[in-house]
C-alpha positions as CSV (number, residue, x, y, z in Angstrom):
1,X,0.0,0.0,0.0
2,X,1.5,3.3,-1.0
3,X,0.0,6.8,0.9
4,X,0.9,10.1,-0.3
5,X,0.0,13.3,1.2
6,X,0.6,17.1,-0.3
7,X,0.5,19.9,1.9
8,X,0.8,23.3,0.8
9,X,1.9,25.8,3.1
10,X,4.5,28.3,3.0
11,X,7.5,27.8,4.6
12,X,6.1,30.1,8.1
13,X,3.5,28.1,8.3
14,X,5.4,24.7,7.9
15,X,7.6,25.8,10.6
16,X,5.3,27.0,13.4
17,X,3.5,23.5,12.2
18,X,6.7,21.7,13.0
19,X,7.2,23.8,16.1
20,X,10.6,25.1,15.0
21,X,11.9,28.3,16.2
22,X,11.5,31.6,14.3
23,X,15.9,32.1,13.4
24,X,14.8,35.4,11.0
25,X,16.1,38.1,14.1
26,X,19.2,35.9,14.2
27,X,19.7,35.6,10.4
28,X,18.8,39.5,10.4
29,X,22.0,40.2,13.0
30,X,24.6,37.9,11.2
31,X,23.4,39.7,7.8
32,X,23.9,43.2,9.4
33,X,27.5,42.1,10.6
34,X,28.0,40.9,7.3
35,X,27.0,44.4,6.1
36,X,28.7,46.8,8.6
37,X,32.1,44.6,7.7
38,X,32.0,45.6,4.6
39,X,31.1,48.5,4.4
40,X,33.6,49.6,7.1
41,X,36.4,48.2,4.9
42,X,37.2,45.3,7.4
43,X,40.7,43.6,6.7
44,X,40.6,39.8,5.0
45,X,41.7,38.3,8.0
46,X,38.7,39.7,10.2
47,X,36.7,38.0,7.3
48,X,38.3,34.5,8.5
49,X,37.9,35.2,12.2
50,X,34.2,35.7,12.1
51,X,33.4,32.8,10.1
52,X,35.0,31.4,12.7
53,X,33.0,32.8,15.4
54,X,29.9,33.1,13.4
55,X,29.9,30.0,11.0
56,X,29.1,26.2,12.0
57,X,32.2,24.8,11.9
58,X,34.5,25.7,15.1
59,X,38.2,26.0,14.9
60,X,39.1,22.6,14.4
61,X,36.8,22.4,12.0
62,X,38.4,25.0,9.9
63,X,42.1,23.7,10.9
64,X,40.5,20.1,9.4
65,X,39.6,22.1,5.9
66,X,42.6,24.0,5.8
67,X,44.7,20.6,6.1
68,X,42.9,19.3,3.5
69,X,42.7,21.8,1.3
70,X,46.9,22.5,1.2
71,X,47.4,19.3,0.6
72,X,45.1,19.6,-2.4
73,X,47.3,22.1,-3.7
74,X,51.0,20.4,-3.3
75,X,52.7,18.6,-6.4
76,X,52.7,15.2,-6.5
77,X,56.0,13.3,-5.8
């Protein structure tokens, strides 16, 4: 036996159905961060320390991709 079901909702109204928190305030704050960085002609390397704070990978995280990523990039023997 084989039951399908369509809902249509938008996504609001699938997400207070699914009782998940409203993020759009949090994604509103990390957008005007973005913003105000650039606009205030931050340096590259503040860029890398708040992904760092901000994004959702924690330092080792990055040190992981960075690993990866150089060795990527070196000749082979």
């Amino acid at each position: 036996m084989k039951v399908s079901v369509d809902v249509d909702c938008t996504p609001e109204e699938a997400r207070r159905f699914l009782g998940l928190p409203d993020l759009s305030p949090v994604h509103e704050a990390y957008v005007e961060k973005m913003k105000a960085a650039v606009t205030d002609g931050a340096a590259p390397e503040m860029f890398g320390e708040m992904m760092k704070a901000w994004g959702p990978m924690n330092e080792a995280g990055m040190n992981m991709w960075k690993q990866m990523l150089d060795q990527m990039g070196k000749a082979p023997r």
